[in-house]
PDB file of N, CA, C and O in Angstrom:
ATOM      1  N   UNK A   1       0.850  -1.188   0.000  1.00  0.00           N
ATOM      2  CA  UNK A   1       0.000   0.000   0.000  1.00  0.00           C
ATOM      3  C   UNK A   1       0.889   1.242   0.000  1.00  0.00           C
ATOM      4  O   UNK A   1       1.743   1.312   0.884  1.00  0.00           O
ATOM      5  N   UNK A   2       0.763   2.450  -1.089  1.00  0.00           N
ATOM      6  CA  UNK A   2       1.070   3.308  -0.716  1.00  0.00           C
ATOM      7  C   UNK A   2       1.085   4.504   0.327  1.00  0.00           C
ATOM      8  O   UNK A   2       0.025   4.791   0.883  1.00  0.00           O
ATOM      9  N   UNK A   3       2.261   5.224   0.622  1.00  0.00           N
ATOM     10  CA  UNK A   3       2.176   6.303   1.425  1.00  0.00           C
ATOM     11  C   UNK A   3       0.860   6.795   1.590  1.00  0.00           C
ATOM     12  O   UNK A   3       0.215   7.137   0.599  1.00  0.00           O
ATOM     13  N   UNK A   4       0.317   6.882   2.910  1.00  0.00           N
ATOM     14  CA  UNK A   4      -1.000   7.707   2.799  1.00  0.00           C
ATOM     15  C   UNK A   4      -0.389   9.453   2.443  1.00  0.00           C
ATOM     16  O   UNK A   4       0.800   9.772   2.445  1.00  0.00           O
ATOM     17  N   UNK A   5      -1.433  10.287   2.190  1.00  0.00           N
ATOM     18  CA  UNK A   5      -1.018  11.847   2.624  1.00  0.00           C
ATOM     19  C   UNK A   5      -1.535  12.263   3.538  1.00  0.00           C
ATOM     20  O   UNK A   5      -2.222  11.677   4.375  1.00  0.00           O
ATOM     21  N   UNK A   6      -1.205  13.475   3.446  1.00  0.00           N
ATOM     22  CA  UNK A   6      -2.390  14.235   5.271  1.00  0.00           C
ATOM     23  C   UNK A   6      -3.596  14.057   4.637  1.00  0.00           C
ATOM     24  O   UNK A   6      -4.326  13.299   5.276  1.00  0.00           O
ATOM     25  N   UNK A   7      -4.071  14.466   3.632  1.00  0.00           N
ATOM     26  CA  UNK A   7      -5.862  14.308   3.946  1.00  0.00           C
ATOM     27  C   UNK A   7      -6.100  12.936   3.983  1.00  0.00           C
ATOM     28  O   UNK A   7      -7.283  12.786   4.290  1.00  0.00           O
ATOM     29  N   UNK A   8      -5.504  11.769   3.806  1.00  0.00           N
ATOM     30  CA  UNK A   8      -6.018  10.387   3.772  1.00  0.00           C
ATOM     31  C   UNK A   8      -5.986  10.064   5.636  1.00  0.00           C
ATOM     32  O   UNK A   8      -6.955   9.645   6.270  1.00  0.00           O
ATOM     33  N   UNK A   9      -4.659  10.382   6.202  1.00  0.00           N
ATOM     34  CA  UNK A   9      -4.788  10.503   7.143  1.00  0.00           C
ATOM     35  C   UNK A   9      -5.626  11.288   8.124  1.00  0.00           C
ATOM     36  O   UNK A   9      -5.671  11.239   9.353  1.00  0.00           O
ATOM     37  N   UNK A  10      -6.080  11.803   7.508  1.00  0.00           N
ATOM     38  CA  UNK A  10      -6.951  13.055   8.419  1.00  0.00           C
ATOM     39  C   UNK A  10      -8.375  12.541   8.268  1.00  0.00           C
ATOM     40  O   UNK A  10      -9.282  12.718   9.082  1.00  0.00           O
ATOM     41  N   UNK A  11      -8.448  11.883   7.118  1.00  0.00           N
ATOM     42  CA  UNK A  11      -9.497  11.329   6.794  1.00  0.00           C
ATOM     43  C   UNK A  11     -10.265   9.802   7.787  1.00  0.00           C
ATOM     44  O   UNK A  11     -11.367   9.461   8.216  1.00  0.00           O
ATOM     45  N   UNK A  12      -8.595   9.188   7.748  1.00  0.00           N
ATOM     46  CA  UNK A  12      -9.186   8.140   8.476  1.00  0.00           C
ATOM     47  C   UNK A  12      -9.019   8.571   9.731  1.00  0.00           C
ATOM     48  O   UNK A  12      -9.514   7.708  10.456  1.00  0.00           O
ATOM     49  N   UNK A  13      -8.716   9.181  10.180  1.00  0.00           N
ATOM     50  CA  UNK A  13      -8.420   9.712  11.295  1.00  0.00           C
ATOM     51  C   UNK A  13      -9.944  10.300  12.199  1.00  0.00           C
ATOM     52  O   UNK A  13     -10.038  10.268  13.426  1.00  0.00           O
ATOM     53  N   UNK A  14     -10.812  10.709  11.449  1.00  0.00           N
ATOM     54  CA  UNK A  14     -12.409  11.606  11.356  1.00  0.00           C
ATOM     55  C   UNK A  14     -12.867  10.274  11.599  1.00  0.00           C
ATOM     56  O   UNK A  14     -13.429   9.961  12.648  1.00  0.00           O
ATOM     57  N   UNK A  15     -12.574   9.232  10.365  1.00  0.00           N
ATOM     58  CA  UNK A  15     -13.859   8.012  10.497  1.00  0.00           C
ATOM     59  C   UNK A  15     -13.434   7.510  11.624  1.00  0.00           C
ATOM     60  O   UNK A  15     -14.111   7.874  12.587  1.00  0.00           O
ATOM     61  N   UNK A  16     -12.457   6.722  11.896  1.00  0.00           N
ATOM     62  CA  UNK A  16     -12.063   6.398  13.050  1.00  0.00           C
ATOM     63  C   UNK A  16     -12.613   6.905  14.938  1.00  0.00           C
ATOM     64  O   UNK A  16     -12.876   6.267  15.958  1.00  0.00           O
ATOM     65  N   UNK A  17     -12.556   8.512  14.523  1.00  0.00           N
ATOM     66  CA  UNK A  17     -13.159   8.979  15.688  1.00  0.00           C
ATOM     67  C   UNK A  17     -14.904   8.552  15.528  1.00  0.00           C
ATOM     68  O   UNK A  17     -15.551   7.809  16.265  1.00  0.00           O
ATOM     69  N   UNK A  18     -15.289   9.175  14.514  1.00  0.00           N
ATOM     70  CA  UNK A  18     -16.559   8.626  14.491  1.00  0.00           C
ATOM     71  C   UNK A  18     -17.303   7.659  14.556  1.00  0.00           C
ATOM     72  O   UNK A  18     -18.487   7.709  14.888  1.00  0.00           O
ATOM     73  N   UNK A  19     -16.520   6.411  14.159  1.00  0.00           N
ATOM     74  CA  UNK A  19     -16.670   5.070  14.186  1.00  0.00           C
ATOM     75  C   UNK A  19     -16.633   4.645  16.078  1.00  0.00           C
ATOM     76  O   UNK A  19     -17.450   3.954  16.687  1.00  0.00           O
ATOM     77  N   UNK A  20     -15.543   5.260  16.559  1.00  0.00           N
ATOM     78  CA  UNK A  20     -15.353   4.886  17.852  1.00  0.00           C
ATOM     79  C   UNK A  20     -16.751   5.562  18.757  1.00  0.00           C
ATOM     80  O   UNK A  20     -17.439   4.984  19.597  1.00  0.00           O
ATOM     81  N   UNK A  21     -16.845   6.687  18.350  1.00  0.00           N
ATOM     82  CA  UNK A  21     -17.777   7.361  19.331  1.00  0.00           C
ATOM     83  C   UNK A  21     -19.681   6.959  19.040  1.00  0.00           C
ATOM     84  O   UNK A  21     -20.580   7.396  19.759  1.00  0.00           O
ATOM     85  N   UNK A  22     -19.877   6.064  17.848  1.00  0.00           N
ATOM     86  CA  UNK A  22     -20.796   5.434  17.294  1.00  0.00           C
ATOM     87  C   UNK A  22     -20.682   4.081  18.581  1.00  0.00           C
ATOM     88  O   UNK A  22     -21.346   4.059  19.617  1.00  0.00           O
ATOM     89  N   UNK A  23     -19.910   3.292  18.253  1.00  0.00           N
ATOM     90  CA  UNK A  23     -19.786   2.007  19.474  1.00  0.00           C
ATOM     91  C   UNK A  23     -19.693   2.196  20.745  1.00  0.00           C
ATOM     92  O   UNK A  23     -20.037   1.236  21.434  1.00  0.00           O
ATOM     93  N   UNK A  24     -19.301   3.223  21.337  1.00  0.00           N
ATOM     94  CA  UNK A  24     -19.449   3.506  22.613  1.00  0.00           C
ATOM     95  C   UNK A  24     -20.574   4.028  22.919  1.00  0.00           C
ATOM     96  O   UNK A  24     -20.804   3.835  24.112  1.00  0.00           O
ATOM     97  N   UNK A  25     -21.931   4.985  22.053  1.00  0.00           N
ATOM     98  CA  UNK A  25     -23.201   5.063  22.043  1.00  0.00           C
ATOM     99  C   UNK A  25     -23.633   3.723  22.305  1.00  0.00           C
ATOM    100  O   UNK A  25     -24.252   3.406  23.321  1.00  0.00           O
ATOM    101  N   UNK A  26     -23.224   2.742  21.160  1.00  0.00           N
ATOM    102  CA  UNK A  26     -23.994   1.845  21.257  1.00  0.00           C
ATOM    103  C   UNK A  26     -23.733   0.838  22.124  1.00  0.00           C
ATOM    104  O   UNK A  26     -24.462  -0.140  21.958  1.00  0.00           O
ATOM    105  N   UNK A  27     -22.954   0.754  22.971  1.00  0.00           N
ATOM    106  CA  UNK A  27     -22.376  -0.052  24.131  1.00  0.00           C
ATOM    107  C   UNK A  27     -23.882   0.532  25.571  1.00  0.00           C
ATOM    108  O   UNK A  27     -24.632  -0.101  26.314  1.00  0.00           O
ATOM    109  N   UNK A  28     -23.674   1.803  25.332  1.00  0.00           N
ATOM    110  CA  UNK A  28     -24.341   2.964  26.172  1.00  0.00           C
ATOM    111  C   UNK A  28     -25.294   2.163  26.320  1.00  0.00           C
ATOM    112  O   UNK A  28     -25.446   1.312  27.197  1.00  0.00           O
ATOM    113  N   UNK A  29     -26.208   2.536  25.115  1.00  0.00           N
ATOM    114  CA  UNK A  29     -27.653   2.342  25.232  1.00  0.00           C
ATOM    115  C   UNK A  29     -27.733   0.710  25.659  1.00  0.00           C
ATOM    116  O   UNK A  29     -28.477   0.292  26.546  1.00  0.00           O
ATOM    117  N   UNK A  30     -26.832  -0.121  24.865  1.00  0.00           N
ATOM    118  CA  UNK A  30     -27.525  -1.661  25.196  1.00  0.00           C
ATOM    119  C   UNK A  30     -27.379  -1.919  26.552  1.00  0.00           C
ATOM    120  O   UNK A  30     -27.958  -2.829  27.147  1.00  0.00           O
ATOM    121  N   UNK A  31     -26.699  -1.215  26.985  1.00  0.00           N
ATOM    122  CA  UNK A  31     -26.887  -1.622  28.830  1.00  0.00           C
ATOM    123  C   UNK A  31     -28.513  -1.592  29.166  1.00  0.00           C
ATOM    124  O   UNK A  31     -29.030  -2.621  29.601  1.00  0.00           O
ATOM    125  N   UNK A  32     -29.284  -0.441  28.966  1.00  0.00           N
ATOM    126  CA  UNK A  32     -30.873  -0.576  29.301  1.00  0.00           C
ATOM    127  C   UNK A  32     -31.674  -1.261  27.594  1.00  0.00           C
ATOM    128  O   UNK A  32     -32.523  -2.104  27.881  1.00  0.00           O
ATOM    129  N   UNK A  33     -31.588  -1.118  26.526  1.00  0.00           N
ATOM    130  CA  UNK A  33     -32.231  -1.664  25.548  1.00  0.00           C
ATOM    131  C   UNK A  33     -31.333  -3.065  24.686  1.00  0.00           C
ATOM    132  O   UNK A  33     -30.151  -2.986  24.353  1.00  0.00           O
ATOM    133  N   UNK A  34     -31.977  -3.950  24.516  1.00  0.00           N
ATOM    134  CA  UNK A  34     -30.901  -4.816  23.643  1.00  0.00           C
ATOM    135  C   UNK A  34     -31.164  -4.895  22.160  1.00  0.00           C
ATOM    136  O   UNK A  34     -32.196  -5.199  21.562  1.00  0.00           O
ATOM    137  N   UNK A  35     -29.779  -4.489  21.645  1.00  0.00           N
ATOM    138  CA  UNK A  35     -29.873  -4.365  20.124  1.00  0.00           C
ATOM    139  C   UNK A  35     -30.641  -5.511  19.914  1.00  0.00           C
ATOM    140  O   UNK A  35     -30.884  -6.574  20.485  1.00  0.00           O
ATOM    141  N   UNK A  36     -31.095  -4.595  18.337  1.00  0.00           N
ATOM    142  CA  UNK A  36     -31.851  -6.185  17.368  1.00  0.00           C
ATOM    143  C   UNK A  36     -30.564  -6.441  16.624  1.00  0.00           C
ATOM    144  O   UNK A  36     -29.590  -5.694  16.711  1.00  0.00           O
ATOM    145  N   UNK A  37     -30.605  -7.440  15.952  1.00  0.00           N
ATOM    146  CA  UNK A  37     -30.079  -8.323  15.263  1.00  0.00           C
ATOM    147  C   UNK A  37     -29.278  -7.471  13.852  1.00  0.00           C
ATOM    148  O   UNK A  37     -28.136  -7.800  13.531  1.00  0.00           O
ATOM    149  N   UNK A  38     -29.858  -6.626  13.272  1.00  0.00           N
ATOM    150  CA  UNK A  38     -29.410  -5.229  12.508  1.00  0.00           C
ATOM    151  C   UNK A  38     -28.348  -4.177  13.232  1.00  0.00           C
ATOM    152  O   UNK A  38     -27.422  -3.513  12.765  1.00  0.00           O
ATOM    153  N   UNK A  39     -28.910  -4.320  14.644  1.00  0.00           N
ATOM    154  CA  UNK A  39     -27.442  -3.095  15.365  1.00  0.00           C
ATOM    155  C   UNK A  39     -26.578  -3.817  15.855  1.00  0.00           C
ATOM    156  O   UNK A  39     -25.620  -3.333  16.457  1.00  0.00           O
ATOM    157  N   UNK A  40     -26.770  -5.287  15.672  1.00  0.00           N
ATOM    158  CA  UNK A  40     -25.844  -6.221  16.223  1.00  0.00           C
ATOM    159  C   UNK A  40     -24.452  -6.346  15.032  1.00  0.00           C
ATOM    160  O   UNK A  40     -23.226  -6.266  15.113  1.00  0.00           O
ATOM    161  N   UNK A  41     -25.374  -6.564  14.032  1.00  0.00           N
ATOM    162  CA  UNK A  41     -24.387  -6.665  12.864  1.00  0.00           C
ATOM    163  C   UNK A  41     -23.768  -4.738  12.025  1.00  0.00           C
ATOM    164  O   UNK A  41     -22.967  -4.479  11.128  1.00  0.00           O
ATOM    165  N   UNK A  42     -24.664  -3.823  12.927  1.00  0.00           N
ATOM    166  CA  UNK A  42     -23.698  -3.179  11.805  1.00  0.00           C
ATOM    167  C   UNK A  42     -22.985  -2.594  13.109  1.00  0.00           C
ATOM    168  O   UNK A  42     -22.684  -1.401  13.131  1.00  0.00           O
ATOM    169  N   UNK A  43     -22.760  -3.277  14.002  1.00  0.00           N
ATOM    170  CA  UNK A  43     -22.084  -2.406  15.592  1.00  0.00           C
ATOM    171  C   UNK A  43     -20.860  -3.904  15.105  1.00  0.00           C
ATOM    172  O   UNK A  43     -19.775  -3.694  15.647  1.00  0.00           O
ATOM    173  N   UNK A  44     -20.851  -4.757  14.569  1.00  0.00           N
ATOM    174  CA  UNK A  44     -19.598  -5.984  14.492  1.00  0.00           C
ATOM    175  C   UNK A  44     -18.900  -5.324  12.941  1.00  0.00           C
ATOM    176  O   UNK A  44     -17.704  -5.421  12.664  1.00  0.00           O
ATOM    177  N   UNK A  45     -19.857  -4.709  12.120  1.00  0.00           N
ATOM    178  CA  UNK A  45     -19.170  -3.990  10.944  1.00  0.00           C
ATOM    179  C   UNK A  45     -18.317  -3.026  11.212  1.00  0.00           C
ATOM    180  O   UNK A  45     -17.225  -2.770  10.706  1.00  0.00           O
ATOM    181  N   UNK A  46     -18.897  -2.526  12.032  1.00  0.00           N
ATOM    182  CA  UNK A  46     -17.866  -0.932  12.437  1.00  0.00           C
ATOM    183  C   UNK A  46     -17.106  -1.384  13.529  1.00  0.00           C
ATOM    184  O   UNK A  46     -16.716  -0.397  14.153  1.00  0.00           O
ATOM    185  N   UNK A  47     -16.701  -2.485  14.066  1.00  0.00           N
ATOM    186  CA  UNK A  47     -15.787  -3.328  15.064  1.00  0.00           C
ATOM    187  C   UNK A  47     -15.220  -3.433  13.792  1.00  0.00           C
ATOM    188  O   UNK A  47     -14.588  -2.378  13.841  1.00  0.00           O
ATOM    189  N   UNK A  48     -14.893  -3.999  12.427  1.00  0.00           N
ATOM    190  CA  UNK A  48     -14.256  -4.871  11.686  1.00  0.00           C
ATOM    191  C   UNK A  48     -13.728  -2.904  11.197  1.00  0.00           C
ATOM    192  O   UNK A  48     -12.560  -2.772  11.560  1.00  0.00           O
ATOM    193  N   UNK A  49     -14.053  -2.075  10.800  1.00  0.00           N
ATOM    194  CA  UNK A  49     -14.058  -1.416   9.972  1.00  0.00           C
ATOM    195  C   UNK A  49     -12.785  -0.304  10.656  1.00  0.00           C
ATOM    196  O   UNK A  49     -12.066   0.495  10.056  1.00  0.00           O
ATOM    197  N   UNK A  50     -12.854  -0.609  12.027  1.00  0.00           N
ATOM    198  CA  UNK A  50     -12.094   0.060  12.999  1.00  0.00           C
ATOM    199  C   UNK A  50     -10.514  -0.655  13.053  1.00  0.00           C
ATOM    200  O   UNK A  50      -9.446  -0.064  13.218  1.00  0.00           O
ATOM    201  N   UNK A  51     -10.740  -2.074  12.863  1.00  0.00           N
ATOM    202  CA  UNK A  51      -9.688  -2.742  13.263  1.00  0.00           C
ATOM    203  C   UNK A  51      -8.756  -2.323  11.945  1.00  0.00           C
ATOM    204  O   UNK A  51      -7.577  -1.972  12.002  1.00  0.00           O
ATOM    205  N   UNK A  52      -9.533  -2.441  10.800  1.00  0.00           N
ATOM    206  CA  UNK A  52      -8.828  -2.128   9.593  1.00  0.00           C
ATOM    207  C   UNK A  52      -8.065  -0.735   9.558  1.00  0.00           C
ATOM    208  O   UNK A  52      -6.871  -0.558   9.315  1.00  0.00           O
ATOM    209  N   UNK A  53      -8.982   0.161   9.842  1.00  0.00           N
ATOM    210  CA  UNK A  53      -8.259   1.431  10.257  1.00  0.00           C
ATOM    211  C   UNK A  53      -6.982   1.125  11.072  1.00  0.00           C
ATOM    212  O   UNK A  53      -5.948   1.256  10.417  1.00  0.00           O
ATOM    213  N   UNK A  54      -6.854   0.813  12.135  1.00  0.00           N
ATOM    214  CA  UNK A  54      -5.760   0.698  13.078  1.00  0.00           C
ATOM    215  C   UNK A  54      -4.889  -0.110  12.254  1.00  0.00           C
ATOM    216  O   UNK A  54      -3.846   0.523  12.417  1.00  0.00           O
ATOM    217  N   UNK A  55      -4.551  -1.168  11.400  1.00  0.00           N
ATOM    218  CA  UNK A  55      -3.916  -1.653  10.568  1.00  0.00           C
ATOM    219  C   UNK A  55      -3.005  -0.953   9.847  1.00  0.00           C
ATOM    220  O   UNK A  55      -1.780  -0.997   9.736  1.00  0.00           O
ATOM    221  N   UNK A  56      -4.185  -0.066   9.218  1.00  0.00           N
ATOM    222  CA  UNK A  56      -3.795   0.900   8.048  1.00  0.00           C
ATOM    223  C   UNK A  56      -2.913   2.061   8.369  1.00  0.00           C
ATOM    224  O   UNK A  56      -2.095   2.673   7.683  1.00  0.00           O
ATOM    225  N   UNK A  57      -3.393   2.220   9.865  1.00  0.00           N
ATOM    226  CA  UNK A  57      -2.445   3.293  10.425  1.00  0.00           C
ATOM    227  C   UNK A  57      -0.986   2.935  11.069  1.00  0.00           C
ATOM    228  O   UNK A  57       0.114   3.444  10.853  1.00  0.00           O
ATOM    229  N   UNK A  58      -1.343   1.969  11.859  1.00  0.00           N
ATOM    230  CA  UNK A  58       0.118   0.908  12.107  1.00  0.00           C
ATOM    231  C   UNK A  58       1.196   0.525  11.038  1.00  0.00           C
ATOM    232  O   UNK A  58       2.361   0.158  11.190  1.00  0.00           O
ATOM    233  N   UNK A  59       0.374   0.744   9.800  1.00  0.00           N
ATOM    234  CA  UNK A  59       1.887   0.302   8.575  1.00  0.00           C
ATOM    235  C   UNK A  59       2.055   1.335   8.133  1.00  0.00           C
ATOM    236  O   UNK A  59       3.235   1.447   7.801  1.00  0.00           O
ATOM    237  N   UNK A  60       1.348   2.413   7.888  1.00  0.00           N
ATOM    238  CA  UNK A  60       1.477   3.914   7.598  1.00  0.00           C
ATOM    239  C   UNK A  60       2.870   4.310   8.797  1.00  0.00           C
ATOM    240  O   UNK A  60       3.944   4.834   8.502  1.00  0.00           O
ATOM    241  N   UNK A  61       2.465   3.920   9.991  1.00  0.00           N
ATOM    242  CA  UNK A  61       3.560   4.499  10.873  1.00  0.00           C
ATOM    243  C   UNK A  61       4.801   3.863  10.756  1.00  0.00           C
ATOM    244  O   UNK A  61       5.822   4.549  10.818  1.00  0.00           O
ATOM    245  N   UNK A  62       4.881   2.313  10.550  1.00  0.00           N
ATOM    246  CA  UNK A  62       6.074   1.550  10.231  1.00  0.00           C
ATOM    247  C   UNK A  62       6.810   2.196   9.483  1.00  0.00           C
ATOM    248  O   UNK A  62       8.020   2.332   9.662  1.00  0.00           O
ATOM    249  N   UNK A  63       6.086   2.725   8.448  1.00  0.00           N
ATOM    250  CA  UNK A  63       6.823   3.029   7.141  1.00  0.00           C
ATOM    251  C   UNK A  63       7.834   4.031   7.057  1.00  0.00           C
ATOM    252  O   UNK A  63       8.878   3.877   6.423  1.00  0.00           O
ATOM    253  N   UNK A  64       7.516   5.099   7.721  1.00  0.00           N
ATOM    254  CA  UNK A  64       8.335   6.281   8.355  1.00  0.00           C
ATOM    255  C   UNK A  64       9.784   6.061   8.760  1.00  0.00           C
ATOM    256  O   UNK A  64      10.432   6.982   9.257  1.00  0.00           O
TER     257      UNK A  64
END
């Protein structure tokens, strides 16, 4: 994979926050409501979508 630049980084950097602060809502709420089966799977999508990020950023930093 190539060098990211700053806006790619900045970019994942936004989803990443957003992604994180989406799962910790949804951690929130399921303490009193339990997801259906739809917030189950897109709360394990944005678990998968996060991990990739951190990947992407971990070899971005290697690379340096």
């Amino acid at each position: 994979m190539p060098r990211l630049n700053s806006q790619q980084l900045s970019d994942l950097s936004d989803e990443l926050v957003a992604l994180n602060k989406q799962q910790f809502d949804a951690r929130k709420t399921e303490v009193f409501i339990r997801m259906t089966q739809a917030e189950i799977e897109a709360f394990d999508l944005r678990q998968e979508r996060i991990s990739k990020i951190h990947v992407i950023l971990g070899e971005h930093d290697a690379k340096r």
